[in-house]
C-alpha positions as CSV (number, residue, x, y, z in Angstrom):
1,X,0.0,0.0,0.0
2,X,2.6,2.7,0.9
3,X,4.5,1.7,-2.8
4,X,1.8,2.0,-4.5
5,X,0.9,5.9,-2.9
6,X,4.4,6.4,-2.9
7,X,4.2,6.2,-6.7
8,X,1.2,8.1,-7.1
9,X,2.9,11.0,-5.0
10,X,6.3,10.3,-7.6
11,X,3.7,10.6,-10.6
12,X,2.3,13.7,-9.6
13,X,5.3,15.2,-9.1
14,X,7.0,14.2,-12.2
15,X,3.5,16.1,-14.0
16,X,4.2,19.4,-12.0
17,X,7.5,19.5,-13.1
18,X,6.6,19.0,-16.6
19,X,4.3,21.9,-16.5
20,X,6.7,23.8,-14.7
21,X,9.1,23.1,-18.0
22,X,6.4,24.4,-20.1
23,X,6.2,28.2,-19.2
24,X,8.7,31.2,-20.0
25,X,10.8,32.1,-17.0
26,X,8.0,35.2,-16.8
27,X,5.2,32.5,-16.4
28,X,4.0,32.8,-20.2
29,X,3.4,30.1,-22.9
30,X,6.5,28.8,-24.4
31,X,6.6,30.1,-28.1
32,X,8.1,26.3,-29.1
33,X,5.8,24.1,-27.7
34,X,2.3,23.5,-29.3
35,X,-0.5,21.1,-28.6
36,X,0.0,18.9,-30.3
37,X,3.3,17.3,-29.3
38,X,4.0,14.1,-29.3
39,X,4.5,12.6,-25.5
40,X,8.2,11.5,-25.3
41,X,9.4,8.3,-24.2
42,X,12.1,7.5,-21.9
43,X,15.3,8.2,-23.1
44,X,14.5,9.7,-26.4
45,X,15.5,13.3,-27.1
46,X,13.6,15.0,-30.1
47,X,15.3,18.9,-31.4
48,X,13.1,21.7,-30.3
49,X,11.5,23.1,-33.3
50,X,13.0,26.1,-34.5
51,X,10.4,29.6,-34.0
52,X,8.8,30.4,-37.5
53,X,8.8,34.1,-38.1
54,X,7.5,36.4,-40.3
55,X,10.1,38.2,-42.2
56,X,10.2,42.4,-41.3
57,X,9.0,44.3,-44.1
58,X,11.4,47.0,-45.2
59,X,9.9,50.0,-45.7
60,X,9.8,52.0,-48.8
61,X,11.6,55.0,-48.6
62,X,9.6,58.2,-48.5
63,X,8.7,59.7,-51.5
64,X,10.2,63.2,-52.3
65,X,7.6,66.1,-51.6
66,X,6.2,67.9,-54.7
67,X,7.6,71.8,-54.1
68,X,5.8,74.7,-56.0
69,X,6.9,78.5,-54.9
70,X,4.5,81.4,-56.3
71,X,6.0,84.8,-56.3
72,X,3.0,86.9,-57.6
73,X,3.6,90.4,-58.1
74,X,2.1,93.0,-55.7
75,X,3.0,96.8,-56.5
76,X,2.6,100.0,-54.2
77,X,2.6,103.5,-55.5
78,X,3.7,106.9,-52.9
79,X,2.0,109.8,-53.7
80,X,1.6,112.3,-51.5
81,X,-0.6,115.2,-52.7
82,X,-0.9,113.6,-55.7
83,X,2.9,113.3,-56.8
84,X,4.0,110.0,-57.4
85,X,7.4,110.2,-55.3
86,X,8.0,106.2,-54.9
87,X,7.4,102.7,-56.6
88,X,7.4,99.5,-54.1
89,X,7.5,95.6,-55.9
90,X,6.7,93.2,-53.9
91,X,5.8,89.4,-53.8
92,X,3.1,87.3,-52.6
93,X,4.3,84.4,-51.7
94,X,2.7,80.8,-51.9
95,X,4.4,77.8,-51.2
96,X,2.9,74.1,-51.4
97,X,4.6,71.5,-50.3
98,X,2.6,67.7,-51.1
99,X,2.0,66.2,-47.8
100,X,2.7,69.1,-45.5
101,X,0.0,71.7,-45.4
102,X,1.0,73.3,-41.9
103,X,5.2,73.3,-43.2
104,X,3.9,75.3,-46.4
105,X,1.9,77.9,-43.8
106,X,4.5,78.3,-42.1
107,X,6.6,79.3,-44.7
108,X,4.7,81.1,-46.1
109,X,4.2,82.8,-43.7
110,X,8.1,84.0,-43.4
111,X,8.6,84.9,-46.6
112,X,5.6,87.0,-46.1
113,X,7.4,88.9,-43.6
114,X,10.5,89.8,-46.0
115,X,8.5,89.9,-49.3
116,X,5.3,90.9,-49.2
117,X,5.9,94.4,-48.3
118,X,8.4,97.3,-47.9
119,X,8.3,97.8,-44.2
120,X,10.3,100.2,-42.5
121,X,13.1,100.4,-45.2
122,X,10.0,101.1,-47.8
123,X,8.6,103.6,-45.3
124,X,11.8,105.7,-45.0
125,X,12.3,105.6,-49.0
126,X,9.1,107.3,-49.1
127,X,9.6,110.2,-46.1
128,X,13.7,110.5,-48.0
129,X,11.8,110.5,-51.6
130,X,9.3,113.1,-50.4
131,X,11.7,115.5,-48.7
132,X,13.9,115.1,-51.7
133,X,10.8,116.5,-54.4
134,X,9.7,119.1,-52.3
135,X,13.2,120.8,-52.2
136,X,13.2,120.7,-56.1
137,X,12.5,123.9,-58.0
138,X,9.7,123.0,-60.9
139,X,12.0,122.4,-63.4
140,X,13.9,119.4,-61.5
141,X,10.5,118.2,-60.4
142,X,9.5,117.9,-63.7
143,X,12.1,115.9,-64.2
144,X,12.3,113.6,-60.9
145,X,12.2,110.0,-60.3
146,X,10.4,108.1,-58.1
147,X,12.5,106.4,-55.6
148,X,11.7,102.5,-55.6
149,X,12.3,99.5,-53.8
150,X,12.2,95.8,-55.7
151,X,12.0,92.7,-53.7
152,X,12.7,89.6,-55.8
153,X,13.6,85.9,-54.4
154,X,14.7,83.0,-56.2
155,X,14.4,78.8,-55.8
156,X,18.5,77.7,-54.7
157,X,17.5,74.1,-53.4
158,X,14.0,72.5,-52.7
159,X,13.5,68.7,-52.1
160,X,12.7,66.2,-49.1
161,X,15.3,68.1,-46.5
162,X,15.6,71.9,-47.8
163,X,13.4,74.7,-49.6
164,X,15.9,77.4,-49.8
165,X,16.2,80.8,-51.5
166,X,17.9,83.8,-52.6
167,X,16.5,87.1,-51.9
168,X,16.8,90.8,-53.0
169,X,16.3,94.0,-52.8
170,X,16.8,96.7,-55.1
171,X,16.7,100.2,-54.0
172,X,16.6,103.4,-56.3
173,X,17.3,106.4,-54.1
174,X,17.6,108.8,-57.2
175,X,21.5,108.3,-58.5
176,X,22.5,106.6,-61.7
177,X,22.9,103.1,-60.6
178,X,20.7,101.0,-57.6
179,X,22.1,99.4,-55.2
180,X,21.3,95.7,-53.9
181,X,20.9,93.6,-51.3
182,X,21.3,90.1,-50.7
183,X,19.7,87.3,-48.2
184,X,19.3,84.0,-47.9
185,X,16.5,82.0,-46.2
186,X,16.5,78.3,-46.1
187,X,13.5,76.4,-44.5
188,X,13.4,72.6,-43.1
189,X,10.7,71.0,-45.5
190,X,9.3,68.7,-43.0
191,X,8.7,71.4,-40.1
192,X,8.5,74.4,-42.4
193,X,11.1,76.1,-39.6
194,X,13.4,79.0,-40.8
195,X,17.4,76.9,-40.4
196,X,20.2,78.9,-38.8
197,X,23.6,78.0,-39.2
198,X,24.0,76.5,-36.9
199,X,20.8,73.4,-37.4
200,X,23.1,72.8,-40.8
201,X,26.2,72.7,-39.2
202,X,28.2,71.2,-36.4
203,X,30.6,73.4,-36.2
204,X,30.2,76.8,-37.2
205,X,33.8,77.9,-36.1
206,X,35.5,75.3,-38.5
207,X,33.5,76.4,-40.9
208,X,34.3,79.5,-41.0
209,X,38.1,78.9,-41.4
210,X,37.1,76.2,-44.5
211,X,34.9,79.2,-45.7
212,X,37.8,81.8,-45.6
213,X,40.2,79.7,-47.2
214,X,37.5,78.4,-50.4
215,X,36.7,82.1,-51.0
216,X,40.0,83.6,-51.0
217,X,41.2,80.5,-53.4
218,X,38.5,80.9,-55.8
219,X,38.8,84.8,-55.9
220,X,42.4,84.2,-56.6
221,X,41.3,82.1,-59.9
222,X,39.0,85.2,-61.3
223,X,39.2,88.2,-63.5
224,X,40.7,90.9,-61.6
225,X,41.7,89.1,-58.5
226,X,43.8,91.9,-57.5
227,X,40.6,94.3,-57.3
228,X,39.6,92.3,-54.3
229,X,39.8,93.5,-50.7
230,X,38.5,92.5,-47.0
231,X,37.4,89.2,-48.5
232,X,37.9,87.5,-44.7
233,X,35.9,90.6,-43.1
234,X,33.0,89.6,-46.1
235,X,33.4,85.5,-44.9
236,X,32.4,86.4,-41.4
237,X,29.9,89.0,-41.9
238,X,28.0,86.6,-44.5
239,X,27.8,83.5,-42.1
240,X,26.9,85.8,-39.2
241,X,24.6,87.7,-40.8
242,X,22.0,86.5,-43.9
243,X,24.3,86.4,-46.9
244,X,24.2,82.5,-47.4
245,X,22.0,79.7,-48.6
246,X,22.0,76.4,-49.9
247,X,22.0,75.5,-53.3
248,X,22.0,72.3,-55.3
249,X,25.7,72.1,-55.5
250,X,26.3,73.4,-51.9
251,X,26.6,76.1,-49.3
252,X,27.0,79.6,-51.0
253,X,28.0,83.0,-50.1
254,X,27.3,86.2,-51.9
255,X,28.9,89.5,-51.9
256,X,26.7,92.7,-52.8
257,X,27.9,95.7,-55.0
258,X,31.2,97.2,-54.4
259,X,31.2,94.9,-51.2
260,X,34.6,93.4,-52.4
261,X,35.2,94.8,-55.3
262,X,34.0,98.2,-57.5
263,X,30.4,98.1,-58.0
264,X,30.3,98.1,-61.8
265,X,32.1,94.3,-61.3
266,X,28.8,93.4,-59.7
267,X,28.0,90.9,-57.6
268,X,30.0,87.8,-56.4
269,X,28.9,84.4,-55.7
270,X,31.1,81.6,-54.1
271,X,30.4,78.2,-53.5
272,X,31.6,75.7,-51.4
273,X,30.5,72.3,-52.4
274,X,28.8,69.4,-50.6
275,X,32.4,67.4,-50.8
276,X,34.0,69.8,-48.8
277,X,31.2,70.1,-46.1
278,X,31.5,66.7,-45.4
279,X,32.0,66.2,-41.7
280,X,30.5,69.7,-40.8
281,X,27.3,69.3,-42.3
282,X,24.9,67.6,-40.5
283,X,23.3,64.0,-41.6
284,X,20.4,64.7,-43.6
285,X,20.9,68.4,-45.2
286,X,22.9,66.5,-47.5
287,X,21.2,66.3,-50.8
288,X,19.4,63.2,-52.2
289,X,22.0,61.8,-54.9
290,X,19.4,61.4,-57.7
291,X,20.3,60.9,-61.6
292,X,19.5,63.5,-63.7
293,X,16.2,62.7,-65.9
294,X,17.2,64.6,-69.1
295,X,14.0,66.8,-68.8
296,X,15.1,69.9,-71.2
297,X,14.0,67.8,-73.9
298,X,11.1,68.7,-75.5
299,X,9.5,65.4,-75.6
300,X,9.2,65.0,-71.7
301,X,6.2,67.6,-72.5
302,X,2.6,68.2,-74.3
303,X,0.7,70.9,-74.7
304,X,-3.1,70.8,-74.8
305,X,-6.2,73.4,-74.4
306,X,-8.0,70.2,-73.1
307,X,-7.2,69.3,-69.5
308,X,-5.3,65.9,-69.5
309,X,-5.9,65.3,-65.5
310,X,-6.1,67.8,-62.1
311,X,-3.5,70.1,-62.7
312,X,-0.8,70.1,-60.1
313,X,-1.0,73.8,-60.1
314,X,-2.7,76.8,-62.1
315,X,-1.5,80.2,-63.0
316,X,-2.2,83.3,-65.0
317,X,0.4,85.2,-67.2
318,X,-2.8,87.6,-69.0
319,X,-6.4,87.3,-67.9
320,X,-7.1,87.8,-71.5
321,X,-6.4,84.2,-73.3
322,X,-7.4,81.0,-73.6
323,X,-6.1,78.3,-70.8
324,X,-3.8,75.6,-71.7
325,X,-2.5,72.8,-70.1
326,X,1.5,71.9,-69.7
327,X,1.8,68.3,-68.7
328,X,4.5,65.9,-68.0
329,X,5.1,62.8,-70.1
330,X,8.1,61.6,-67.6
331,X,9.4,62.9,-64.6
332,X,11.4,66.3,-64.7
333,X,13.8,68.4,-63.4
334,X,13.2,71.5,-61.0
335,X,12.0,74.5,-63.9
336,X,11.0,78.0,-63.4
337,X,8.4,79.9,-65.6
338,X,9.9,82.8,-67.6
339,X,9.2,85.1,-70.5
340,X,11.2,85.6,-73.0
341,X,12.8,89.0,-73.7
342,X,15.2,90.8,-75.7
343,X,17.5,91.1,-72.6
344,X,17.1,87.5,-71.5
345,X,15.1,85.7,-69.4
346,X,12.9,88.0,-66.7
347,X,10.3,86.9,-64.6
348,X,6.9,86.6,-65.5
349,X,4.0,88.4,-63.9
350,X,1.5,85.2,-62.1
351,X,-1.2,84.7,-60.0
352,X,-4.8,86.1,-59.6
353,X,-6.8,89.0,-61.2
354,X,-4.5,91.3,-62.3
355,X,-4.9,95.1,-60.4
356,X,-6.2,98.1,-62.3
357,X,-2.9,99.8,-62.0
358,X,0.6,99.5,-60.9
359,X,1.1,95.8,-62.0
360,X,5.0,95.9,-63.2
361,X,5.3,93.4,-65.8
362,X,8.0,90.8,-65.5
363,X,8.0,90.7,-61.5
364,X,5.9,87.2,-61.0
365,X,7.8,84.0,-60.4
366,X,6.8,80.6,-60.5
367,X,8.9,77.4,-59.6
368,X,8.5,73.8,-59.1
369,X,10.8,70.6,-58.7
370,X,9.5,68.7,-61.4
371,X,5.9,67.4,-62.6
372,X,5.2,63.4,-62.7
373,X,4.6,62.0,-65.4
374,X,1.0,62.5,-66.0
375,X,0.4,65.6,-64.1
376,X,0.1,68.8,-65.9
377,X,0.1,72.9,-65.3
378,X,-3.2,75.0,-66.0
379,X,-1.4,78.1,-67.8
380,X,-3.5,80.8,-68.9
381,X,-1.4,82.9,-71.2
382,X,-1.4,85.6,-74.1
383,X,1.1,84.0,-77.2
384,X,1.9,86.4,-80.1
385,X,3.3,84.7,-83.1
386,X,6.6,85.2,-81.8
387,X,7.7,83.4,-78.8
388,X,7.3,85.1,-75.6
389,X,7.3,82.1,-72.9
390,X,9.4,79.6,-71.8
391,X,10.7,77.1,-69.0
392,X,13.7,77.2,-67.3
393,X,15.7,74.4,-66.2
394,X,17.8,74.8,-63.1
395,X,19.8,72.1,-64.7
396,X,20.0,74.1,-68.0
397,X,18.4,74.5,-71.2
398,X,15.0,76.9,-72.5
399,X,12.1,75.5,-74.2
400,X,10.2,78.1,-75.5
401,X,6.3,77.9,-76.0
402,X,5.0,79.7,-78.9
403,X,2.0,80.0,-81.3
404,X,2.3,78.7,-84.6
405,X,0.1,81.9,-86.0
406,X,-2.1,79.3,-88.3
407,X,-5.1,77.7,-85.9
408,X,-4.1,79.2,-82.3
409,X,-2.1,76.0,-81.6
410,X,0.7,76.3,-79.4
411,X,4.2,74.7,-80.2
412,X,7.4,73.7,-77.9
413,X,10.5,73.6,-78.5
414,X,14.1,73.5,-77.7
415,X,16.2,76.9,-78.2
416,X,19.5,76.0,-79.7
């Protein structure tokens, strides 16, 4: 009798410890055992089977953002007691960035601030201009010219990491020749937030000395090198102050009129490339190494007065013409909107209802970083018989839209 409940105890035992071997050290199910095991005899070992998982999908990098900037022209007239005494040019500014509504408000919003108006400098061109008129005899009112301010901005850089531009200003105070201005303002994509320096760069301090030594070497290599002075002095006041930006090939620096050099050399650009940054440039201001797609060629577009699909954008040149449609066969390369003049390419005037008065033509600007293939432009334009459009390429190259002067039709093509 005490064998045989001596066993039973032994037996009981023997199951608690086999339960005991079938939980996680946390008191969980074991992951390798399932029901339906096989009971093991005495003596025979059998390989735990191994844990079948899933394997982790990778995830697709993000797409890049679709960028458009709109620069539309807004114009101001001073005239006190009706004598026009000074001209403002301004831009409103629209950016739309695909997938971040509040990032495009918010930079928006900042340019706003620098663009959209002439502020204080504006306000003291027009008490200096006033002044100015009203100690004039007749005869040299007759003859006066308004003072003026023109604020312009440009598209250096715009993908997944950076929107980034060059600004102006142009200020006519009444001499032969205006003087300029320079900023730069670069904008994390994402966030829409205004970069410093200092978010780009590790070390500003080391920068500065690789700065110093690239633009003294490159002025060295240029037309008149000997004309330049204080070029050091100009290093440190651009990466303190707002004379920098990013660009496609890497951080630049630009020196005004007769900031280095007499003013009729004009102005001086300097760049020191992404190569050289390496190791002072933060991860992921870098730019996105991406093979050039060959857009300049005509054939990567169509034109059409019949909408091919939801424009990506739409803009007005004249409110007095038809609409057509720009679309993309393939995907291309970052282009501006210009028109074509006799002195180049200027900027063309965009945007809404055009204002009774004061509109200066050539002012507007429109950029984007490509359209897909299948996404178009809503353009509404006036075409002579002569060209009078065209589209930029900030990799280079024109193609210029014009009518063909037989049925209204509108042709593209490269200019040689």
């Amino acid at each position: 009798m005490k064998n045989r409940f001596l066993a039973l105890v032994l037996a009981l035992l023997l199951c608690l410890g086999l339960a005991a071997c079938a939980q996680t050290p946390d008191g969980g199910d074991d992951p390798t055992s399932t029901p339906s095991e096989a009971v093991q005899s005495p003596g025979e070992t059998t390989a735990a089977p191994s844990p079948t998982s899933e394997p982790t999908p990778t995830a697709e990098p993000a797409e890049a953002p679709q960028i458009s900037v709109l620069l539309a022209p807004l114009a101001e007239v001073g005239a006190p007691e009706g004598v026009m005494v000074y001209n403002g040019f301004y831009c409103e500014p629209e950016v739309i960035i695909s997938g971040a509504q509040a990032a495009s408000s918010k930079i928006t919003g900042e340019l706003k601030k620098r663009l959209a108006d002439g502020g204080e400098l504006g306000e003291d061109l027009l008490e200096a201009a006033s002044d100015y008129y009203e100690s004039l005899d007749a005869g040299m009112q007759a003859i006066f010219l308004p003072y003026s301010l023109d604020r312009r901005a440009a598209v250096t850089r715009g993908d997944a990491a950076v929107l980034s531009l060059l600004c102006s200003d142009e200020i006519y105070r009444g001499d032969s020749a205006g003087y300029h201005s320079y900023y730069g303002m670069s904008f994390d994509t994402s966030s829409g937030s205004l970069l410093t320096l200092g978010d780009i760069f590790a070390d500003t301090g080391a920068l500065k000395v690789l700065a110093r030594d690239s633009v003294e070497a490159q002025a060295a290599d240029m037309e008149n090198a000997d004309s330049f002075t204080g070029l050091r002095e100009f290093v440190d006041a651009a990466l303190d102050g707002e004379a920098w930006y990013l660009s496609a090939e890497g951080l630049e620096l630009i020196a005004a009129e007769g900031e280095i050099a007499p003013a009729e050399q004009g102005c001086f650009r300097f760049v020191l490339p992404y190569a050289e940054l390496e190791g002072l440039i933060r991860d992921g201001f870098l730019p996105a190494q991406e093979p050039e797609t060959g857009a300049a060629e005509a054939g990567a577009f169509a034109l059409s007065f019949e909408q091919p699909g939801e424009p990506f954008a739409s803009l007005m040149l004249d409110d007095e013409a038809d609409t057509f449609y720009l679309s993309a066969n393939e995907d291309t390369a970052a282009f501006t909107l210009c028109r074509l003049g006799f002195d180049g390419l200027v900027f063309i005037p965009v945007g809404g209802d055009r204002p009774d008065e004061g509109l200066n033509v050539g002012r507007g600007y429109f950029w984007t970083n490509g359209l897909k293939a299948g996404q178009c432009l809503a353009v509404t334009g006036y075409f002579a018989d002569t060209p009078n459009f065209g589209i930029a390429f900030d990799q280079g190259g024109l193609l210029v839209l014009a009518q063909s002067g037989k049925d209204g039709s509108l042709l593209i093509y490269k200019e040689a």
